[in-house]
Structures are given as C-alpha cells and as structure tokens.
TORPA-4810 file (N, C-alpha, C, O; in nm, 3 decimals):
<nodes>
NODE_1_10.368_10.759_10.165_10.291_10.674_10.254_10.289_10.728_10.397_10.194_10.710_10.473_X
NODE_2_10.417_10.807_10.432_10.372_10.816_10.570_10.307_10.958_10.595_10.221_10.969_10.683_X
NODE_3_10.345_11.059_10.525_10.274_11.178_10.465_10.097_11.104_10.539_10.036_11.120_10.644_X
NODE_4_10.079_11.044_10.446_9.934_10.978_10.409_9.872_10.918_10.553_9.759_10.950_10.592_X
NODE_5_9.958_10.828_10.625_9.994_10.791_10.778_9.906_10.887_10.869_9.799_10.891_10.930_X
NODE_6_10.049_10.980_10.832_9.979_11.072_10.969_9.923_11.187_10.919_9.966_11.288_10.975_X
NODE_7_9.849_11.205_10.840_9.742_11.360_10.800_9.592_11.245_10.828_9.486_11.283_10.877_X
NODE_8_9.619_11.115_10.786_9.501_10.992_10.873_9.479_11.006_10.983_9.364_11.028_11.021_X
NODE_9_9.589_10.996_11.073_9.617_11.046_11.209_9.564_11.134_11.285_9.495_11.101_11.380_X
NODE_10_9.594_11.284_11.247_9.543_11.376_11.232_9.441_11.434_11.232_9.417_11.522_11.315_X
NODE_11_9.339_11.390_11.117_9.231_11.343_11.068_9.130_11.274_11.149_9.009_11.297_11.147_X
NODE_12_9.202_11.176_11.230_9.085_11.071_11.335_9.017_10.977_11.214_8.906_10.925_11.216_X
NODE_13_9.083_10.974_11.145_9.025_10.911_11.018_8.926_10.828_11.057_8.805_10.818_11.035_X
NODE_14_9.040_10.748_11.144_8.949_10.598_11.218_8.815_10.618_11.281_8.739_10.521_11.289_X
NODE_15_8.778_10.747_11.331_8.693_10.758_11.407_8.557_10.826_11.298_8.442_10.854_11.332_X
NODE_16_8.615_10.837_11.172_8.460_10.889_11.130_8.401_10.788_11.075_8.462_10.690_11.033_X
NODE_17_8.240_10.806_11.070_8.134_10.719_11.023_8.196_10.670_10.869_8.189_10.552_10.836_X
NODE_18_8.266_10.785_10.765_8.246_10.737_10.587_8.392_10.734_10.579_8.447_10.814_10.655_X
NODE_19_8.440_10.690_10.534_8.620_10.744_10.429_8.613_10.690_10.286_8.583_10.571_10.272_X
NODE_20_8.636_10.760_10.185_8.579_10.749_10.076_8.694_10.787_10.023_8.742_10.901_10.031_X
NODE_21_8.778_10.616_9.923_8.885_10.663_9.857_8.828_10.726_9.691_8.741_10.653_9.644_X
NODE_22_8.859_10.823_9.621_8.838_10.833_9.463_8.951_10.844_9.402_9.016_10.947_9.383_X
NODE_23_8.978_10.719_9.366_9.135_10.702_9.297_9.120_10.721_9.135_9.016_10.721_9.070_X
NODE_24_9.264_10.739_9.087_9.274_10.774_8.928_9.326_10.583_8.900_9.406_10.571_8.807_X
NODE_25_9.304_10.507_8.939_9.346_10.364_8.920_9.514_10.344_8.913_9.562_10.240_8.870_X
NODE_26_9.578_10.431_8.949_9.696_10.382_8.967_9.736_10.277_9.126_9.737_10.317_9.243_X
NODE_27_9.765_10.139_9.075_9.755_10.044_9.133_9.844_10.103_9.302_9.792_10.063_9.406_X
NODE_28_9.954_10.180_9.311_10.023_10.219_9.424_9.943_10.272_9.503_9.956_10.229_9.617_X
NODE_29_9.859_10.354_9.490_9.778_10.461_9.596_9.705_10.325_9.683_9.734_10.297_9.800_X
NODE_30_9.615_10.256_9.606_9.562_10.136_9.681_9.670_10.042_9.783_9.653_10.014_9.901_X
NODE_31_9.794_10.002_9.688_9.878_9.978_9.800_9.916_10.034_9.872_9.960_9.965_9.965_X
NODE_32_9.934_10.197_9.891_9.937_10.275_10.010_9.844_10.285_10.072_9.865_10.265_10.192_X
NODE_33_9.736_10.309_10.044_9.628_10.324_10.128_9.661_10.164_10.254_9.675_10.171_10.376_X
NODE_34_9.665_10.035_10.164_9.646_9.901_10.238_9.793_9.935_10.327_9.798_9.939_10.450_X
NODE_35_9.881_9.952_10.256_10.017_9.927_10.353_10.017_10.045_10.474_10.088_10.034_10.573_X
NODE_36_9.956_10.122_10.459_9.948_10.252_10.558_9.836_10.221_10.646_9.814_10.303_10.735_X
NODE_37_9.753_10.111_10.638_9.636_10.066_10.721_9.557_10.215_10.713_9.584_10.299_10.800_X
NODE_38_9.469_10.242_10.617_9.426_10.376_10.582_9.259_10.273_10.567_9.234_10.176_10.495_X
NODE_39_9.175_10.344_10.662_9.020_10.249_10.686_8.964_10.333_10.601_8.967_10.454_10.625_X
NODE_40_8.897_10.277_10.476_8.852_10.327_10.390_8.688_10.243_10.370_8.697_10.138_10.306_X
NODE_41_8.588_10.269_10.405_8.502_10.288_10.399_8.437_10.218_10.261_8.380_10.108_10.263_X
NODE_42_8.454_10.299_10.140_8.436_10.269_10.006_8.509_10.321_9.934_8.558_10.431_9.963_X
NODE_43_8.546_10.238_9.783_8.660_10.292_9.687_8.557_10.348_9.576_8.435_10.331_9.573_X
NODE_44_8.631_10.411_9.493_8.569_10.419_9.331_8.710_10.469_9.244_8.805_10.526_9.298_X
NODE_45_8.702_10.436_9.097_8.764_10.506_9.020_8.710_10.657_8.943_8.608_10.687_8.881_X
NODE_46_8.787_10.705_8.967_8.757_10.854_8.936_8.710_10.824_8.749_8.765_10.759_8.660_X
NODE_47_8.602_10.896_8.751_8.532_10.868_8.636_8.575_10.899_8.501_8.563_10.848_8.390_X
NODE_48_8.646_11.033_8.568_8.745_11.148_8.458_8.840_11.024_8.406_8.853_11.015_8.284_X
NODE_49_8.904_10.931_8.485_9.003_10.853_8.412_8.957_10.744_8.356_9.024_10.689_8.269_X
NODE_50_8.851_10.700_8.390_8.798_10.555_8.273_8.736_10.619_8.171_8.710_10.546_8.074_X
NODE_51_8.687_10.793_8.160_8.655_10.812_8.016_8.793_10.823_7.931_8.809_10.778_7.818_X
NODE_52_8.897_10.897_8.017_9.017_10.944_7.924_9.060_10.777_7.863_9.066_10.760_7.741_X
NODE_53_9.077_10.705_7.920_9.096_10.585_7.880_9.031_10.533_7.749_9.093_10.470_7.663_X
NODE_54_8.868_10.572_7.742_8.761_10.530_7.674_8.753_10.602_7.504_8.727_10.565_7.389_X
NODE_55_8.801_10.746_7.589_8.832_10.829_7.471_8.950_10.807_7.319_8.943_10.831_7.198_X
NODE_56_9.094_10.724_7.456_9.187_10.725_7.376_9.205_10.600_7.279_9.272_10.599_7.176_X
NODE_57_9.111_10.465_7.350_9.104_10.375_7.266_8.973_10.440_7.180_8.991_10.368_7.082_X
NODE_58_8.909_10.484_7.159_8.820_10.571_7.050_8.892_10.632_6.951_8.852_10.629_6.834_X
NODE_59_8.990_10.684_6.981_9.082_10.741_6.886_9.097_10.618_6.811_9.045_10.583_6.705_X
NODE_60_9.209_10.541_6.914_9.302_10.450_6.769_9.204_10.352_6.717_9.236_10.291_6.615_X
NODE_61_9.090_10.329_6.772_8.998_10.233_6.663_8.935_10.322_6.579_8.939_10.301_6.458_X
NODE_62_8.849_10.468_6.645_8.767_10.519_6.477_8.850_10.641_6.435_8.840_10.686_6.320_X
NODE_63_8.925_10.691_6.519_9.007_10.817_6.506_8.877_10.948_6.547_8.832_10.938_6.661_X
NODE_64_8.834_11.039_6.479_8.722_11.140_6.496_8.615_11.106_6.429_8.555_11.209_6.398_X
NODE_65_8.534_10.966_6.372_8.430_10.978_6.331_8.383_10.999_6.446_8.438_10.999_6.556_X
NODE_66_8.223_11.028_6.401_8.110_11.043_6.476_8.075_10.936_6.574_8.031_10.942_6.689_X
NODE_67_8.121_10.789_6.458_8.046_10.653_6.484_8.162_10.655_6.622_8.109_10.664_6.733_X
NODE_68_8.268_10.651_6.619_8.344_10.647_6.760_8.284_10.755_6.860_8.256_10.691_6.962_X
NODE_69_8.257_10.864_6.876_8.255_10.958_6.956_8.125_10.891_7.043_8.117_10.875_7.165_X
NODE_70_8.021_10.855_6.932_7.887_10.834_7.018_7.900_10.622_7.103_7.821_10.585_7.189_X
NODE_71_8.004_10.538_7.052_8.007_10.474_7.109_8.108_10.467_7.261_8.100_10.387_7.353_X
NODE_72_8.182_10.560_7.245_8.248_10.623_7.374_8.227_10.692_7.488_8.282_10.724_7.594_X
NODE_73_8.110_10.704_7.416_7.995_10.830_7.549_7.900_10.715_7.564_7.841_10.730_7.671_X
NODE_74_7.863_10.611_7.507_7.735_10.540_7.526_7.800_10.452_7.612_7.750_10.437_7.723_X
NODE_75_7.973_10.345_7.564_8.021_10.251_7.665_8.074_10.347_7.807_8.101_10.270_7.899_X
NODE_76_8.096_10.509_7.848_8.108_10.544_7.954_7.942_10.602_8.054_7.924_10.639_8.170_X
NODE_77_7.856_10.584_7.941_7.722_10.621_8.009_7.711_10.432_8.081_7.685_10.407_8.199_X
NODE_78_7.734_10.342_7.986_7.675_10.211_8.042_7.754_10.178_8.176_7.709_10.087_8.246_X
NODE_79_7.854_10.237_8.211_7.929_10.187_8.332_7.932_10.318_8.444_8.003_10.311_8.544_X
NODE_80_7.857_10.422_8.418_7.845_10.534_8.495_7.664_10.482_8.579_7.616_10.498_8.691_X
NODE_81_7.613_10.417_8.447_7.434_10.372_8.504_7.441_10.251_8.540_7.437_10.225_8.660_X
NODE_82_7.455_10.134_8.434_7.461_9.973_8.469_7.571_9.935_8.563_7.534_9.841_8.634_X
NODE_83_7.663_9.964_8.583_7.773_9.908_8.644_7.837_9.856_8.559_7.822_9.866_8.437_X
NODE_84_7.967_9.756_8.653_8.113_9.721_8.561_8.042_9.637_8.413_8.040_9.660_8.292_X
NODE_85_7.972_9.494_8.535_7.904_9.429_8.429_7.859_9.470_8.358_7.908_9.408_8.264_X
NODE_86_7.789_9.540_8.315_7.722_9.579_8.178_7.819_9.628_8.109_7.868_9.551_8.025_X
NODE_87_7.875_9.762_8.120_7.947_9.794_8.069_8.110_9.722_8.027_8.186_9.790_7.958_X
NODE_88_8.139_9.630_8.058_8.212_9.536_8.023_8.215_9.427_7.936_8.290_9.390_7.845_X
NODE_89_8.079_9.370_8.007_8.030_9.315_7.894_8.019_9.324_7.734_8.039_9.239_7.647_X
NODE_90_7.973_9.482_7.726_7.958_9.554_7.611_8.069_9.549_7.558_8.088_9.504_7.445_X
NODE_91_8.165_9.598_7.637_8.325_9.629_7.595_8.378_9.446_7.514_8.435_9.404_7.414_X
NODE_92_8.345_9.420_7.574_8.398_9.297_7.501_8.347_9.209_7.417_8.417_9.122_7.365_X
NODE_93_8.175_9.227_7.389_8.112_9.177_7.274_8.164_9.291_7.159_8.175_9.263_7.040_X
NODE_94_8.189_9.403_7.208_8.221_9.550_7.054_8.395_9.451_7.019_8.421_9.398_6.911_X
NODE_95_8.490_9.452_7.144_8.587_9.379_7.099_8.579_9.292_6.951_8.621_9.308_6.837_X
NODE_96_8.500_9.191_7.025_8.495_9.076_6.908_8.491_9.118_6.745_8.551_9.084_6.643_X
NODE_97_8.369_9.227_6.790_8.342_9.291_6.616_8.465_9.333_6.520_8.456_9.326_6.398_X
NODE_98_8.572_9.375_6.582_8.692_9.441_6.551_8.751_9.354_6.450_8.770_9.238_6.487_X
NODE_99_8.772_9.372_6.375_8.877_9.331_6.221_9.029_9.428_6.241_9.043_9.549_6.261_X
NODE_100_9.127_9.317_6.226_9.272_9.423_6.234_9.303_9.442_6.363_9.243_9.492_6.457_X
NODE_101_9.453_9.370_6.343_9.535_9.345_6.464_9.550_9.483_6.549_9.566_9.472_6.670_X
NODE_102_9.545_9.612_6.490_9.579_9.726_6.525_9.456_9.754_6.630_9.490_9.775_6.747_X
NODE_103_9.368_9.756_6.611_9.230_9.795_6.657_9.217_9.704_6.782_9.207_9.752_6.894_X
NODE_104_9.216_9.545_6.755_9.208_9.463_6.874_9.317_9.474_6.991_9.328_9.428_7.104_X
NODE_105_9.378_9.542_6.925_9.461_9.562_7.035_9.444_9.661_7.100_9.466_9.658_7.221_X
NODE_106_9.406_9.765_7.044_9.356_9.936_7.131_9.249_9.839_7.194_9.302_9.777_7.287_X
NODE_107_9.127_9.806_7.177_9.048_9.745_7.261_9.090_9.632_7.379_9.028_9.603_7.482_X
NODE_108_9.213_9.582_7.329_9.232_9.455_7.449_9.282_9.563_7.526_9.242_9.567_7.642_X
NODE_109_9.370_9.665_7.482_9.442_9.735_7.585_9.315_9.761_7.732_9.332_9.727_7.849_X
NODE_110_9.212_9.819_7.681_9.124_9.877_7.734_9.073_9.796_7.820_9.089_9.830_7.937_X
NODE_111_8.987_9.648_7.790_8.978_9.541_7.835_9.039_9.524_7.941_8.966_9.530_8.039_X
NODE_112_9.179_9.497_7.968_9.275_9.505_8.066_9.257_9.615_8.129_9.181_9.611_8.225_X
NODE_113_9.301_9.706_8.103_9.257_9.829_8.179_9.141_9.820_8.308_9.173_9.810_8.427_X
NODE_114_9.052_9.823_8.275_8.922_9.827_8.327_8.887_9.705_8.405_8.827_9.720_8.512_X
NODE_115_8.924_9.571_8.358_8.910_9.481_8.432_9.018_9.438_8.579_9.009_9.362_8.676_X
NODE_116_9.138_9.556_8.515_9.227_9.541_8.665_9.180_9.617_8.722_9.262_9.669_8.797_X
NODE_117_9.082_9.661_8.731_8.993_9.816_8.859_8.840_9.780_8.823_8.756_9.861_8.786_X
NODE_118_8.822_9.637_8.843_8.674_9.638_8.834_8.653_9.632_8.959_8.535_9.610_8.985_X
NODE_119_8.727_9.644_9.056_8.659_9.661_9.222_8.646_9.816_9.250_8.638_9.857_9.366_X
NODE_120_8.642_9.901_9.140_8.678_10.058_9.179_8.575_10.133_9.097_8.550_10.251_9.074_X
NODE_121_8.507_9.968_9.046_8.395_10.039_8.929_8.263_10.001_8.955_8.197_9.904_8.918_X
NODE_122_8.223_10.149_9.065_8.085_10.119_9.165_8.056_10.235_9.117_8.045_10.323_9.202_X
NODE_123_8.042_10.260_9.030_7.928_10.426_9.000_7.796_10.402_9.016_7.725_10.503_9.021_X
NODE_124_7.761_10.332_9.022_7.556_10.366_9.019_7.564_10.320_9.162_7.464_10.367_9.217_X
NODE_125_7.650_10.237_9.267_7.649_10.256_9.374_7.658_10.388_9.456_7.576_10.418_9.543_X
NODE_126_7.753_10.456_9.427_7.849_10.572_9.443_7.720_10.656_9.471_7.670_10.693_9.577_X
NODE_127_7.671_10.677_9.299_7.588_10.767_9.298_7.512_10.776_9.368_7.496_10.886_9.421_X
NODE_128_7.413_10.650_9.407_7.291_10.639_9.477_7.281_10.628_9.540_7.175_10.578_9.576_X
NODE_129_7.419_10.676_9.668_7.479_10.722_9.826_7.486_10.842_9.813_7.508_10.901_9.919_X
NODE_130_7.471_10.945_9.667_7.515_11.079_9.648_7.656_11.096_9.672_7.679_11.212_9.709_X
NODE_131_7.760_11.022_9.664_7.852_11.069_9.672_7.930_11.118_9.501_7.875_11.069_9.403_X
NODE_132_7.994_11.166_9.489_8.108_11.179_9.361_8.175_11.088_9.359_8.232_11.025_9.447_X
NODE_133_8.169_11.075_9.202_8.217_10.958_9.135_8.345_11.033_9.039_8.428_10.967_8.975_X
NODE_134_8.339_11.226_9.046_8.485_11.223_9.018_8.552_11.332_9.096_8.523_11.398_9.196_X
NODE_135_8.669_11.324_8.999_8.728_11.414_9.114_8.724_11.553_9.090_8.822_11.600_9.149_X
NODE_136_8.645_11.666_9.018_8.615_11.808_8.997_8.657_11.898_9.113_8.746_11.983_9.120_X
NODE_137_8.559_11.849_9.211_8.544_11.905_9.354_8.694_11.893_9.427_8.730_11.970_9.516_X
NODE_138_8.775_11.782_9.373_8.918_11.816_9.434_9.037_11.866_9.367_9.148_11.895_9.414_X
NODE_139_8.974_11.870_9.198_9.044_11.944_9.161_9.043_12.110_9.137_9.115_12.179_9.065_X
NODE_140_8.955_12.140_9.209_8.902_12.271_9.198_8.965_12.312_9.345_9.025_12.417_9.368_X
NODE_141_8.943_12.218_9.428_9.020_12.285_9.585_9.176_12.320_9.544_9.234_12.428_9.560_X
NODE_142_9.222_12.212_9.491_9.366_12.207_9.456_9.390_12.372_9.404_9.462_12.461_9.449_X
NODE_143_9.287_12.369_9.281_9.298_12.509_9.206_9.282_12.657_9.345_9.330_12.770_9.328_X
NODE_144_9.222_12.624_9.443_9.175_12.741_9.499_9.333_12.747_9.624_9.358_12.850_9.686_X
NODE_145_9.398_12.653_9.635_9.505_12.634_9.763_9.591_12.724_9.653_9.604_12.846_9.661_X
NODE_146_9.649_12.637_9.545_9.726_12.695_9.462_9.738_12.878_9.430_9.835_12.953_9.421_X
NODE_147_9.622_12.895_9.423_9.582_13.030_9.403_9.627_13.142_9.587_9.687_13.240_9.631_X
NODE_148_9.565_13.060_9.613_9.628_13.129_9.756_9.800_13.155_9.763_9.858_13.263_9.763_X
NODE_149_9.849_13.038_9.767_9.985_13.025_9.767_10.054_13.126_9.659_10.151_13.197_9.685_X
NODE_150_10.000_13.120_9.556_10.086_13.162_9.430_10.058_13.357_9.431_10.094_13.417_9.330_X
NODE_151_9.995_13.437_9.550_9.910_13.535_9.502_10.033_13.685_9.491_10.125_13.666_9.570_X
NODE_152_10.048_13.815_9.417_10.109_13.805_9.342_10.228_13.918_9.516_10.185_13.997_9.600_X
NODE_153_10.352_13.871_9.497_10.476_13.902_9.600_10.431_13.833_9.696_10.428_13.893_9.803_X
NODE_154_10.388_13.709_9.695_10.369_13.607_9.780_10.488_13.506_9.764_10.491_13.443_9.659_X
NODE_155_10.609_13.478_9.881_10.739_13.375_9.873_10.671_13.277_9.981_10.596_13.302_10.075_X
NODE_156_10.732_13.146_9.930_10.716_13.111_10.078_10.847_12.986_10.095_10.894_12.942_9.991_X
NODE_157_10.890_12.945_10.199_10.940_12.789_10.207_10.848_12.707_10.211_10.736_12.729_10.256_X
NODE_158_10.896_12.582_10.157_10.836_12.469_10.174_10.732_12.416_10.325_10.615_12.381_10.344_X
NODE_159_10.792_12.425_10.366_10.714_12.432_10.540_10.635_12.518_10.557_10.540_12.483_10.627_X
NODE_160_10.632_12.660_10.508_10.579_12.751_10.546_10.439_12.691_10.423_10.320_12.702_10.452_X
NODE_161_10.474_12.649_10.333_10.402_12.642_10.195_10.282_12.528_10.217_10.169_12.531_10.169_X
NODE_162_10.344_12.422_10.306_10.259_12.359_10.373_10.152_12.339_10.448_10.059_12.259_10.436_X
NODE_163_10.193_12.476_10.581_10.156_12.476_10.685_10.028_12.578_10.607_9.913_12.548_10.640_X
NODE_164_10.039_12.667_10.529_9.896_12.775_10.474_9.840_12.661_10.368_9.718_12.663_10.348_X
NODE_165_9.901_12.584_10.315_9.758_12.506_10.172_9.687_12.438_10.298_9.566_12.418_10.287_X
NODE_166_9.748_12.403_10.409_9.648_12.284_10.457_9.547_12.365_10.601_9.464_12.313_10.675_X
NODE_167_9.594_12.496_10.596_9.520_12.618_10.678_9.378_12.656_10.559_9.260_12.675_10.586_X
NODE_168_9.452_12.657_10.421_9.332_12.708_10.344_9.215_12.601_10.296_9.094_12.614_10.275_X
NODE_169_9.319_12.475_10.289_9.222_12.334_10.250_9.115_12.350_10.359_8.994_12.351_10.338_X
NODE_170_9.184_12.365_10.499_9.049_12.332_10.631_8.902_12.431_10.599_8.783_12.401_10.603_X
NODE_171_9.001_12.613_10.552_8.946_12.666_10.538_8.821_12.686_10.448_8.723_12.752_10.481_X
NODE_172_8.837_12.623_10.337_8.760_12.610_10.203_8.681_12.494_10.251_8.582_12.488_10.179_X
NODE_173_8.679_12.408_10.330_8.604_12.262_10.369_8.503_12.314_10.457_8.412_12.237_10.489_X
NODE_174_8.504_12.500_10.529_8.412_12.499_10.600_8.422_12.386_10.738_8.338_12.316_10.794_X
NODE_175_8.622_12.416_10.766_8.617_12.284_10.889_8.701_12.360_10.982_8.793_12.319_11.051_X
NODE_176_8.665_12.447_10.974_8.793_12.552_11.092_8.749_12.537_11.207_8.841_12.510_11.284_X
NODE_177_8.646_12.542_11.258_8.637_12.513_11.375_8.655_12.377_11.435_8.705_12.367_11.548_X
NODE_178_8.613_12.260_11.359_8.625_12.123_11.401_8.795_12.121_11.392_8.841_12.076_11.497_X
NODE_179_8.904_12.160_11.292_9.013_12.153_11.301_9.127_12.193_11.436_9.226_12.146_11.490_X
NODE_180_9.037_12.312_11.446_9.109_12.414_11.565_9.112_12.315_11.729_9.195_12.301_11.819_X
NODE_181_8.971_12.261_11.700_8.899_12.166_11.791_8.999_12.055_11.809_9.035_12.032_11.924_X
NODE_182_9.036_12.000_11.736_9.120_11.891_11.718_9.288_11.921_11.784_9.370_11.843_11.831_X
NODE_183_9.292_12.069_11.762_9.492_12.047_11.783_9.479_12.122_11.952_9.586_12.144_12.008_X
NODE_184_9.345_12.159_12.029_9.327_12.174_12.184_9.376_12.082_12.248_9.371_11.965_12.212_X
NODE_185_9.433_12.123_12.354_9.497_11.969_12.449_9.305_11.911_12.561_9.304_11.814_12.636_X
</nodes>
C-alpha cells in the first residue's frame, strides 16, 4: 500500500485528467487502492480473468465438449458486448438448466464470482472510451522490464533492480522526458 502511496505521489496521479484501475478482481487491490486514497477515475476487471473463471466452470460442467467451449466464448462475448446485465442474466437462466449437485455448484461458484465484481464489469463502457479491458499491454511491459533486468552477466541489488525496471518502464511508456521533467527542482 504504501509502495502504491507514493509511486501515486510521484506520478501527480491527482493531477491527471484519467486514472484507470484494470484489476484481476482480487478484492485487496480495491481496498488498497480506497485505503491509500488512490483517485481512480474508472475501474474494470481484467477480462483475461472473468474468461479464466468462465473457462474453468466450463470444464467442471461439460469438461471438453464442443457444447461447453462454444457456450463459454458466447457467455464471455455477452459480457465483453452487453454488459454485466446481460451477461449475468444469461449466467443464471443456463444455471437453472443444470441437473446435479456437482454442476450447480461449478455454476453457483461462478455466479458469486462475478456478481462480487459486478462494479468492475464495464466492458462495452471501457471499450467505447477505447480504453483496454485487459491486461496484455501490461503484461508485455512486465515481459520487456524483466528482460532488461535479467540480460545475460547482468547482477543487480534489489535497489539497484528497482531503480532500472522503473528507468525502463518510463522508458518503454515513451515518458522520459515528462519523467525527467518531474524530478527538476
């Protein structure tokens, strides 16, 4: 949290026009964000994790038929286009259909799931601001810092390890000059 604090800080967070959280729905980050007074603009759930979710109750109700695969892509297309409602909706009229305690329960799991992050489930909003609805683009930076750091008779300390991912993050953001700008007296 305080990590989070002051790179906000830092940042001028407060002072830009957008701040745009894309969370994996783990309920803490939101309470950090709130307990760290972190001005966030707009939330979403990262999309990558309500399919993995979508996928895994697909498993334990059809396992690898077909008939699962294409209703798992159709209930993550209905909440990527319609929103929560629709796609919730859906989720819980398919519920009903379910025969066998085993199955209703992979689906209630899901149910729950999704309905404790229905404030994080704005994709056709998201989208139609152009922003990302997942997280690729930050997991690909991650991949490109990492790569820096790791390159080959490259040591570093922790501090030192710090001070270059978040030299290369500015760098890869195309923000070196606004950064440099920032630490001038």
């Amino acid at each position: 949290g305080r990590i989070i604090k002051r790179d906000a800080s830092r940042l001028k967070l407060k002072e830009v026009d957008e701040a745009l959280g894309l969370f994996d729905g783990g309920p803490w980050i939101e309470n950090q964000m709130r307990k760290q007074q972190i001005p966030l603009t707009d939330k979403c759930l990262d999309f990558y994790h309500l399919k993995d979710n979508i996928q895994k109750t697909r498993r334990e109700i059809f396992g690898d038929d077909e008939a699962g695969k294409t209703w798992a892509h159709d209930l993550a297309e209905t909440f990527k286009t319609q929103g929560f409602t629709a796609g919730f909706d859906s989720l819980v009229t398919f519920r009903k259909t379910l025969r066998g305690p085993k199955k209703k329960q992979a689906a209630t799991r899901l149910v729950n799931y999704i309905g404790d992050r229905r404030a994080l489930i704005t994709y056709p909003e998201f989208r139609a601001a152009g922003r990302d609805i997942g997280s690729g683009p930050t997991e690909a930076q991650c991949k490109c810092e990492t790569l820096r750091l790791k390159g080959h008779g490259r040591r570093w300390n922790s501090a030192n390890a710090l001070a270059i991912s978040t030299i290369e993050a500015v760098h890869q953001s195309r923000l070196t000059e606004k950064y440099w700008n920032l630490l001038r007296p």
